[in-house]
C-alpha positions, 0 to 999 in steps of 0.5 A: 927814585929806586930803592934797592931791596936788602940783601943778607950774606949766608955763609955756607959751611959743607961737612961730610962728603959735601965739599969734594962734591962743590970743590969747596969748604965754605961759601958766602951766598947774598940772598934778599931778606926775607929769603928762608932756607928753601930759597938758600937751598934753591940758590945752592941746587941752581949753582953745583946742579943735579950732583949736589941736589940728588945728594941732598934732597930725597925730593924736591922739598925733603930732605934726605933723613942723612943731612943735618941743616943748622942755621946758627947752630941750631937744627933747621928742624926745630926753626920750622925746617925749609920754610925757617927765615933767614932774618940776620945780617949773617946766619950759617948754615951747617951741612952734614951728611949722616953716614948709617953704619952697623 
């Protein structure tokens, strides 16, 4: 008999400039548990492409310094960035691209 691996919804939310690049406000994407925000991030890159990857990574594992990632409300910084798990049944992820001005 063959078990079927758990699955976690992530719901997506883009701010700033983001949603005109995905057409987009809010997504829910189903990930297998365990997934960490690398592999959310991953998913998202293979889905909207070279626009939104060049947007938001400076490099294949940065961050660009501009884009806030929040899972649950809380700065994916502080949750051991990229590598953070993704453990809850639902867990948000904020996007925000920061706008230097001055």
């Amino acid at each position: 008999m063959e078990t079927t691996a758990s699955t976690i919804a992530v719901r997506v939310r883009f701010m700033g400039d983001l949603p005109a690049l995905i057409g987009q406000r809010e997504i829910v994407v189903t990930l297998p548990e365990g997934s960490t925000v690398a592999d959310l991030m991953s998913n998202l890159s293979t889905t909207y492409g070279e626009a939104f990857t060049a947007r938001v990574f400076s490099s294949p594992t940065k961050l660009h310094h501009y884009v806030l990632l929040f899972v649950d409300g809380q700065n994916v910084k502080q949750r051991g960035g990229l590598a953070a798990k993704l453990s809850n049944s639902t867990a948000e992820i904020v996007m925000l691209p920061m706008f230097g001005g001055g």
